[in-house]
Backbone as CSV, one residue per row, in Angstrom:
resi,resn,N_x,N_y,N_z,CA_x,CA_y,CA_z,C_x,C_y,C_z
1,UNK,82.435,83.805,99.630,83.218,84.678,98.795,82.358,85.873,98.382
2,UNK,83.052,87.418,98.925,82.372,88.315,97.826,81.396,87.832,96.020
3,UNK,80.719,88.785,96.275,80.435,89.057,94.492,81.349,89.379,93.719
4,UNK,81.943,90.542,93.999,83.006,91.723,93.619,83.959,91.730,94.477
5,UNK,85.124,90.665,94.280,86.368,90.365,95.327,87.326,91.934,95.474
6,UNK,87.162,92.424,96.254,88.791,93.507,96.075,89.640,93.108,96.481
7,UNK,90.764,93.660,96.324,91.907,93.258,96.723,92.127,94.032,98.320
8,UNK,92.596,94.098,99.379,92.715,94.619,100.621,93.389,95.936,99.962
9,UNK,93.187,96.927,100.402,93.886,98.272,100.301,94.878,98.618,101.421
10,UNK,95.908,99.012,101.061,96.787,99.885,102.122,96.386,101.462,101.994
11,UNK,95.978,101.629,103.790,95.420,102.560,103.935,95.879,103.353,104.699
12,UNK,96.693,104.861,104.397,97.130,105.835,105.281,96.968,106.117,106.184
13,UNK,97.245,106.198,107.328,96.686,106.790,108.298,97.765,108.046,108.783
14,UNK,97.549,108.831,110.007,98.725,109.973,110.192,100.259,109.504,110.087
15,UNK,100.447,108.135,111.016,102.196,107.808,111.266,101.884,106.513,111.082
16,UNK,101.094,105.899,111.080,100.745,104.385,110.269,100.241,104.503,108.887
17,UNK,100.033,102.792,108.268,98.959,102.675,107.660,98.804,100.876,107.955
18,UNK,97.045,100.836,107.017,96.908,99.072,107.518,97.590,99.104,106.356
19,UNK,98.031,98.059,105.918,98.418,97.319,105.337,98.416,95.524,105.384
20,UNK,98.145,94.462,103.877,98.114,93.862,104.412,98.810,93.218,105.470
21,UNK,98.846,92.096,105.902,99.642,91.009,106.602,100.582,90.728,105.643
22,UNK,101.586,90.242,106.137,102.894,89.563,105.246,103.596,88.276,106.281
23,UNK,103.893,87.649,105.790,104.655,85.936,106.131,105.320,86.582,107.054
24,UNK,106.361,87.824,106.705,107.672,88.392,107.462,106.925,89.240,108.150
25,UNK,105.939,89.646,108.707,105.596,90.287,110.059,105.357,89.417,111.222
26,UNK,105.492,87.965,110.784,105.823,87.021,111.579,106.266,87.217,113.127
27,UNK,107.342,87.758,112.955,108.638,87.659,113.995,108.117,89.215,115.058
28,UNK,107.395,89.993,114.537,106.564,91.285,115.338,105.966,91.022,115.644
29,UNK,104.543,90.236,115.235,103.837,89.909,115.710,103.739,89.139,116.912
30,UNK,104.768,88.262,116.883,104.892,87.483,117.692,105.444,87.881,118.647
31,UNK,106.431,89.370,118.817,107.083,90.007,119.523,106.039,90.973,120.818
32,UNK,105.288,91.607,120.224,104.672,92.057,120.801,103.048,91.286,121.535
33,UNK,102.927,90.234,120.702,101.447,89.321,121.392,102.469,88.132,122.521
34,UNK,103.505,88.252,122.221,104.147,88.080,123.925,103.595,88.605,125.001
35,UNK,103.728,90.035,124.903,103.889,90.454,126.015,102.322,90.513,127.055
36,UNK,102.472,90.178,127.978,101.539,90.009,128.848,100.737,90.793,129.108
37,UNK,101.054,92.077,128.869,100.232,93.055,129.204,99.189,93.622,127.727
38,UNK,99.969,92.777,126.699,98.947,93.164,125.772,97.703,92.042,125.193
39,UNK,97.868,90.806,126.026,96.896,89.822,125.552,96.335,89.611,126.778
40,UNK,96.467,90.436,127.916,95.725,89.632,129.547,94.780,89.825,129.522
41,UNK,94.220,90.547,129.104,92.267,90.911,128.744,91.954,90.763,127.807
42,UNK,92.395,90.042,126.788,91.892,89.039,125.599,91.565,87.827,125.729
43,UNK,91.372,87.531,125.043,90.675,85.626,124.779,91.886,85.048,124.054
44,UNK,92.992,85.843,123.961,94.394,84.892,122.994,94.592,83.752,123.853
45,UNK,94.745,83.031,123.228,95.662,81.432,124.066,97.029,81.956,124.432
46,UNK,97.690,80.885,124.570,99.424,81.341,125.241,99.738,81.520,123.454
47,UNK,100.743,82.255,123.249,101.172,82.798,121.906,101.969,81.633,121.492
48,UNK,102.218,81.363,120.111,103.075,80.844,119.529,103.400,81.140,118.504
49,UNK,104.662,80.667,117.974,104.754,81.182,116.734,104.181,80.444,115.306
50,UNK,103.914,79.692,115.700,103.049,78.419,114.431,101.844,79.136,114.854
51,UNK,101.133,79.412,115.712,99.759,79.881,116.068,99.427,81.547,115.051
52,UNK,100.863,81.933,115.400,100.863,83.531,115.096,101.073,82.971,112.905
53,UNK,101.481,82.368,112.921,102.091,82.231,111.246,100.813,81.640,110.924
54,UNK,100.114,80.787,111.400,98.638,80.415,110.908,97.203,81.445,110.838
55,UNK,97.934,82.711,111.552,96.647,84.280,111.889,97.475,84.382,110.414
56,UNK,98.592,84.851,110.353,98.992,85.272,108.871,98.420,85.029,107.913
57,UNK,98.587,83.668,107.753,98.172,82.866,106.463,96.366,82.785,106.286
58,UNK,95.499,82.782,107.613,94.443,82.757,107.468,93.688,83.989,107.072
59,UNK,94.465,84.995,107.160,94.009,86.932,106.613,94.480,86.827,105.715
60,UNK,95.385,86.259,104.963,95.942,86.048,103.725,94.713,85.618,102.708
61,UNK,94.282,84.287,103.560,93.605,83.501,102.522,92.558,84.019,102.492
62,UNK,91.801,84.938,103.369,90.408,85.501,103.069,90.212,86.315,102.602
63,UNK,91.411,87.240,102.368,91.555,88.363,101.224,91.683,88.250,99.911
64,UNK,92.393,87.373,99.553,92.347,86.233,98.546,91.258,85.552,98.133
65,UNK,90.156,85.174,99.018,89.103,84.644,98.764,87.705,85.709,98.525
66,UNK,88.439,87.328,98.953,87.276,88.152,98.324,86.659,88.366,99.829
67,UNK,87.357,88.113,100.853,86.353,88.661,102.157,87.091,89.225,103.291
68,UNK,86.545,90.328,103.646,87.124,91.339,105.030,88.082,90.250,105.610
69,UNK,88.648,90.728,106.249,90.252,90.023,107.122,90.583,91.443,107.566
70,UNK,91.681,90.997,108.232,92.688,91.494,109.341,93.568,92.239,108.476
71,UNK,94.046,93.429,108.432,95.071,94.193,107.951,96.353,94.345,109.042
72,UNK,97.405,94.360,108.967,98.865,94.907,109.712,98.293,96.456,109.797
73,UNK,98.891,97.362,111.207,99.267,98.159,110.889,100.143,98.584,111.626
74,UNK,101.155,99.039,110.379,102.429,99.333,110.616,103.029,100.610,110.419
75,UNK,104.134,100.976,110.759,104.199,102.663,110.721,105.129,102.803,109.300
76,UNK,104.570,104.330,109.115,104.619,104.744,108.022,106.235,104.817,107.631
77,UNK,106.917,105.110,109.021,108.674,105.231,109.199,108.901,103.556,108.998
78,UNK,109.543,102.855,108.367,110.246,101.688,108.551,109.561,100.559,108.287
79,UNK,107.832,100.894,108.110,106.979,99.945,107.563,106.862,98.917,109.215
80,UNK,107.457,98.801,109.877,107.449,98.416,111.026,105.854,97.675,111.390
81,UNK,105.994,96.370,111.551,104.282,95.920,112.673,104.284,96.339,113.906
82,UNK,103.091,97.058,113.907,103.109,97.095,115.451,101.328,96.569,115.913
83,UNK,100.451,96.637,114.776,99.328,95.682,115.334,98.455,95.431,114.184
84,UNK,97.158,94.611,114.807,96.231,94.244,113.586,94.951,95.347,113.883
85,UNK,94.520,95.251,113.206,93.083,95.910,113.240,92.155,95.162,111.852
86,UNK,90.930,94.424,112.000,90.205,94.083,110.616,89.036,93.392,111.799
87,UNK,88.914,92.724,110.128,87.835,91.863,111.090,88.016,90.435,110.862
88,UNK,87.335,89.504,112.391,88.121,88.318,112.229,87.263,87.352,111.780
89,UNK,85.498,87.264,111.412,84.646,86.877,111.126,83.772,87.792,110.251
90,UNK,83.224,86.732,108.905,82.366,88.320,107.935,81.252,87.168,107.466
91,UNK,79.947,87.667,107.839,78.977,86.761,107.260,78.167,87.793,105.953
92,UNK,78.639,87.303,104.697,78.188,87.734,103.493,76.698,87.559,103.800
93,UNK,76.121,86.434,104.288,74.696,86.629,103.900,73.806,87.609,104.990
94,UNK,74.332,87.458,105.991,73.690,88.501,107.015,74.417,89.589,107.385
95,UNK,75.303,89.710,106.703,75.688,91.291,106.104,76.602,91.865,107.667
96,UNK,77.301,91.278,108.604,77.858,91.330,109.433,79.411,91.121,109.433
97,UNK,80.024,91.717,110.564,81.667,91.837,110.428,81.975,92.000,112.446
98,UNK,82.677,90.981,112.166,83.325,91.125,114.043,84.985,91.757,113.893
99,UNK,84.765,93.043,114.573,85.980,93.908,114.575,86.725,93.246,115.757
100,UNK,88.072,93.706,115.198,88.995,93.115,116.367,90.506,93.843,116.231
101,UNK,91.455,94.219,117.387,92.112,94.456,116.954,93.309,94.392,118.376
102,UNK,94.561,95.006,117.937,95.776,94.570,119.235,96.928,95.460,118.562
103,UNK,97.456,95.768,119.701,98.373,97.007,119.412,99.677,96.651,120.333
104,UNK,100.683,96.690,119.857,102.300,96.921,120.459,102.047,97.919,121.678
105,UNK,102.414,97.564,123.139,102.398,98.325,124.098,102.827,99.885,124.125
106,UNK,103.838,99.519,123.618,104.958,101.199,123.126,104.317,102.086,122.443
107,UNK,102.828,101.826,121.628,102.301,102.620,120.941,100.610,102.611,121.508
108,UNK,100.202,102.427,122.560,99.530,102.481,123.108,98.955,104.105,123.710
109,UNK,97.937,104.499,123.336,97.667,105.951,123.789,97.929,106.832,123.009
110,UNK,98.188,106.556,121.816,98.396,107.658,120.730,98.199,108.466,119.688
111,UNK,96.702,107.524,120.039,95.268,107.724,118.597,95.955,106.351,117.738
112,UNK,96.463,105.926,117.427,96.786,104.763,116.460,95.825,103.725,116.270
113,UNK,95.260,103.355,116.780,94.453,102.689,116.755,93.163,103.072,116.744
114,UNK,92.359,104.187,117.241,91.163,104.669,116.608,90.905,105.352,115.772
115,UNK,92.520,105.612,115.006,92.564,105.746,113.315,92.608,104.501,112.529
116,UNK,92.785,103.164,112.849,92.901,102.581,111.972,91.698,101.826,112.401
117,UNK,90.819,101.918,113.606,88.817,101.284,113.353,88.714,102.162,112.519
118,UNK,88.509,103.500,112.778,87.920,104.565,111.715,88.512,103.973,110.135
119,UNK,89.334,103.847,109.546,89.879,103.362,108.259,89.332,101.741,108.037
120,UNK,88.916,100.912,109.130,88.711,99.509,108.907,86.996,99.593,108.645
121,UNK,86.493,100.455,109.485,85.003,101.122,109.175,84.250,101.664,108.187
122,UNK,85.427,102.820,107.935,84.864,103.671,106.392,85.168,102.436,105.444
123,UNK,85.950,101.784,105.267,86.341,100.759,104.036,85.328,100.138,104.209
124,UNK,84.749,99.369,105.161,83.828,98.031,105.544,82.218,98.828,105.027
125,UNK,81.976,99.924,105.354,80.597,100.870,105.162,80.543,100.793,103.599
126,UNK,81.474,101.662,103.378,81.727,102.323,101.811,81.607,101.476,100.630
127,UNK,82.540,99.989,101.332,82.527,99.132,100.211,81.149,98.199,100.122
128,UNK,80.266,98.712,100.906,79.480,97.456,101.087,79.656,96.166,101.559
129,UNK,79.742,96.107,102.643,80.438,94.693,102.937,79.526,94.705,103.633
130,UNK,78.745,95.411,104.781,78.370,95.139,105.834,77.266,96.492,106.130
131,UNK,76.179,95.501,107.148,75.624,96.753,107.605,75.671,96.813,108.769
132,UNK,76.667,96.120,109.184,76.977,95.664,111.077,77.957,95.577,111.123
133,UNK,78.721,96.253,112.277,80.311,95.642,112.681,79.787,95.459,114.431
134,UNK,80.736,94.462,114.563,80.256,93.782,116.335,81.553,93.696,116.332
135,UNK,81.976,93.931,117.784,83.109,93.096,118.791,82.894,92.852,120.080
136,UNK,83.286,92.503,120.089,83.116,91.355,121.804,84.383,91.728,122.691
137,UNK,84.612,92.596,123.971,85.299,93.055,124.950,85.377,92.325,126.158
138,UNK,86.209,92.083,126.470,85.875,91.184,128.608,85.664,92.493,128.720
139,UNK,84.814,92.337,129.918,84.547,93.341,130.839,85.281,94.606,131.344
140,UNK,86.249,93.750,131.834,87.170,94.613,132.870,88.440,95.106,131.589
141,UNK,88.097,95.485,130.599,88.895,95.787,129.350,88.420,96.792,129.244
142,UNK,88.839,98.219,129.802,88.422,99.238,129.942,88.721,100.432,128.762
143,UNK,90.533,100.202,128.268,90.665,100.506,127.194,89.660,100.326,125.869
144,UNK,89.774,98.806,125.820,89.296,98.569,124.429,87.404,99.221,124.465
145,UNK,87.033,99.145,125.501,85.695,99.602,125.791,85.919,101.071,125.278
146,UNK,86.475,102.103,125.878,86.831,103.096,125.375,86.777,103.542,123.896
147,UNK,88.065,102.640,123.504,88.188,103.071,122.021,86.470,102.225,121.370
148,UNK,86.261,101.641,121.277,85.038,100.959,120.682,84.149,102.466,121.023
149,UNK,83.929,102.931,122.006,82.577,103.965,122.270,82.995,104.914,121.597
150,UNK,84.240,105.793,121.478,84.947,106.877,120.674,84.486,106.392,119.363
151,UNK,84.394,105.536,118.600,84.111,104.955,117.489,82.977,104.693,117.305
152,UNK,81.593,105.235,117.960,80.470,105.253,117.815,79.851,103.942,117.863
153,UNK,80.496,102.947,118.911,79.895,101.451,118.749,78.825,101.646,120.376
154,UNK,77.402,100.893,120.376,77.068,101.279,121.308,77.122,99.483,122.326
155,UNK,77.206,99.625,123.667,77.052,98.639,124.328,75.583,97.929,124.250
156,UNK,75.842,96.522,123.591,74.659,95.877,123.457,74.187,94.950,124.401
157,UNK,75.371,94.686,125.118,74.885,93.314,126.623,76.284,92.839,126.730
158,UNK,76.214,91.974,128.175,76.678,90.961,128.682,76.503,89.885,128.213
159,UNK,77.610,89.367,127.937,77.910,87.741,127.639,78.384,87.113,128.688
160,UNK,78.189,86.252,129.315,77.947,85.655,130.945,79.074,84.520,130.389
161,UNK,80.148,84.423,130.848,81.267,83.488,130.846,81.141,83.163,129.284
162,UNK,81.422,84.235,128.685,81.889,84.002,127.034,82.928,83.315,126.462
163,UNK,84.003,83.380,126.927,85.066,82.698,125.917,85.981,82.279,127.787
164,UNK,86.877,81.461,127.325,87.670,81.206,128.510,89.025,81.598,127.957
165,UNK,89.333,82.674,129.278,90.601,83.475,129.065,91.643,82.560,129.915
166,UNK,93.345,82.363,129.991,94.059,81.930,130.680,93.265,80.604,131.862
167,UNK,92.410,79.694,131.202,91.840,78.780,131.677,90.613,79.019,132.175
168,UNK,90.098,80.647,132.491,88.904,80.571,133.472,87.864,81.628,132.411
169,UNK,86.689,81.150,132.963,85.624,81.849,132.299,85.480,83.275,132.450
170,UNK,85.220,84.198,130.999,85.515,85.434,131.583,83.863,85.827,131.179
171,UNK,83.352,87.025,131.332,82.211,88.010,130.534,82.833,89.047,129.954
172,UNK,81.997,88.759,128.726,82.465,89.583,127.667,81.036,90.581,127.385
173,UNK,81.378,92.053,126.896,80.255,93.066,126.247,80.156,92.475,124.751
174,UNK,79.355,92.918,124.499,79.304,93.325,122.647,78.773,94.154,122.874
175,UNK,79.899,94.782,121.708,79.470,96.342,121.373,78.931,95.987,119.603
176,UNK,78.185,96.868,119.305,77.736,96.761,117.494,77.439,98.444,117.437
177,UNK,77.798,98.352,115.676,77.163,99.590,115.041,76.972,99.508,113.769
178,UNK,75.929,100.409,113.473,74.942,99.814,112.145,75.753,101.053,111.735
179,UNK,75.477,100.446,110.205,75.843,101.295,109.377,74.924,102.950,109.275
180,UNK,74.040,102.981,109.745,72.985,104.007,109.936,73.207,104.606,110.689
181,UNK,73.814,104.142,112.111,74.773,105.029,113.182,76.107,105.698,112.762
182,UNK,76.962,105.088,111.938,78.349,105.452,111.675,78.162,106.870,111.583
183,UNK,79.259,107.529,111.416,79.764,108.626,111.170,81.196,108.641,110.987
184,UNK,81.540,109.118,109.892,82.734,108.792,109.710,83.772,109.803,110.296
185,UNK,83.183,111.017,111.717,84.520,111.412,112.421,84.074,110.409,114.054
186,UNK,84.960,110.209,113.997,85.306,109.616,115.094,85.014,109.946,116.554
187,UNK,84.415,110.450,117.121,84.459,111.166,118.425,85.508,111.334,119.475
């Protein structure tokens, strides 16, 4: 648990903002981590909806408990989910945060998402939470490699059959960036 618990902030962005998670983004979430083309170069298991209502409740409870989690972000028109962005692991004592995030296909390519690392970043820097953010990419995840480097994260290595994707062993990068690297425009 934090020292100094905050509460998660809803945070503007141009046509989004994060916001937290809610019980009732349920049924989006689950709508869009269907689709195949947005979890095939992830480490997600097959989707469910008890699986997806237990991500809810578990960003719930760590925000609640005073520590970084996963924010919704949803658009600013209709409040609408269309993905997560936070972080899904935070070690208070070694001062670290594993970024992660997944986006609705339809909104793919539109800056949306390397406005809301940039907003999950400046919050995570600013507030003191961390002097590290890490995420972990498969390889052949060319997008998410992308947005991570635009965001000033640098490639730290190969992970040699890291997590097992759709049954088979994949390699994953980690990317990290210290708080001493950040910059808070984005490239």
């Amino acid at each position: 648990m934090a020292d100094n618990p905050r509460p998660p902030p809803t945070i503007d962005l141009d046509a989004a903002r994060l916001r937290p998670l809610r019980a009732s983004d349920a049924n989006a979430l689950f709508g869009y981590l269907r689709d195949p083309g947005v979890t095939a170069l992830t480490s997600y298991p097959t989707i469910t909806q008890p699986m997806v209502e237990a991500m809810i409740d578990r960003s719930l409870t760590r925000w609640t408990a005073g520590e970084p989690s996963k924010w919704g972000v949803a658009l600013q028109d209709g409040d609408q989910l269309v993905g997560t962005c936070g972080f899904n692991e935070w070690s208070q004592t070694h001062r670290w945060a594993e970024l992660a995030f997944d986006l609705a296909r339809a909104h793919w390519g539109q800056g949306l998402m390397r406005q809301a690392v940039a907003a999950a970043l400046h919050w995570a820097y600013t507030n003191d939470y961390v002097n590290r953010v890490h995420a972990f990419v498969r390889v052949d995840n060319a997008r998410s490699e992308r947005l991570l480097q635009r965001s000033g994260f640098q490639r730290e290595g190969r992970l040699r059959s890291y997590r097992i994707c759709h049954g088979e062993p994949h390699d994953f990068y980690v990317y990290g960036l210290l708080r001493s690297e950040w910059s808070e425009s984005p490239r």
